[in-house]
Structures are given as C-alpha cells and as structure tokens.
C-alpha positions in Angstrom: 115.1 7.2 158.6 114.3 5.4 161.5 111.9 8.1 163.3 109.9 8.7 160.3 109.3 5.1 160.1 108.3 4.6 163.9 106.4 8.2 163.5 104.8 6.7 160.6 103.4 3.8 162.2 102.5 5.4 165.1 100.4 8.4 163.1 99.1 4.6 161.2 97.7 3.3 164.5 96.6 6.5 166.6 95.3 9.1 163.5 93.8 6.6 161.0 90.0 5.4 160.9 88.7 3.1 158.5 85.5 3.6 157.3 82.5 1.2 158.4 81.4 -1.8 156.7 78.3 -0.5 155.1 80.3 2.7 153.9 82.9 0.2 152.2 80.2 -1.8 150.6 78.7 1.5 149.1 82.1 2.7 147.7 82.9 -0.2 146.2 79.9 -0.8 144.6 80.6 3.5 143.2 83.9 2.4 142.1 82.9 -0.8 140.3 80.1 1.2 138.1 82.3 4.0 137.2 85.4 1.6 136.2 82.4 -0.5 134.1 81.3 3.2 132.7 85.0 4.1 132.2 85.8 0.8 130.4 82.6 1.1 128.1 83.1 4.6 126.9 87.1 3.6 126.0 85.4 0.4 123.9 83.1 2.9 122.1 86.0 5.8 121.6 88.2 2.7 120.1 85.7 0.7 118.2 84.7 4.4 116.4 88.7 5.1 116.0 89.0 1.7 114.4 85.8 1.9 111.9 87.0 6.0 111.2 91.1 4.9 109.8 89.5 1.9 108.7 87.5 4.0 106.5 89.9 7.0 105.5 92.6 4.0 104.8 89.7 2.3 102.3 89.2 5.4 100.4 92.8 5.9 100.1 94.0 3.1 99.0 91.3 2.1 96.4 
C-alpha cells in the first residue's frame, strides 16, 4: 500500500501538466455554458412533464 502511494505521488509530480491559464479560462467558460444549456433543457423537459400529468390527471378526474 505503501509503494502505490509513494509511486502515486511521484507519477503526481514528474508525469502530470496542468494546462495554462488561458486554456483554463476557455474550459471553464465551455463547461459553465453547457451546465447552463444542460440545466435549461432539464427545466423545459420538467415544466412539459408537469403541464402533460397535469393535464391527463384533469381529464381523468373530472
């Protein structure tokens, strides 16, 4: 358990490169549209759910 950890850390300090500031500025910015497009679309899917059973549940039941 030991060596993986040590091997771990060392592959974290020698084989890892972080990306540049401009490139993390760009990919954020990617990610924060499609989570904004993402949570839209689930409000629309819901809000036509909701308006759909609301409907089949008024026809039903009157």
């Amino acid at each position: 358990m030991f060596t993986y950890i040590k091997e771990s850390v060392e592959e974290l300090r020698n084989s890892i490169t972080l990306p540049s500031r401009a490139e993390s500025s760009n990919l954020m910015v990617i990610v924060a549209v499609f989570s904004i497009l993402f949570a839209l679309a689930t409000w629309g899917v819901d809000t036509v759910f909701s308006k759909v059973i609301k409907l089949y549940f008024n026809t039903v039941l009157n």
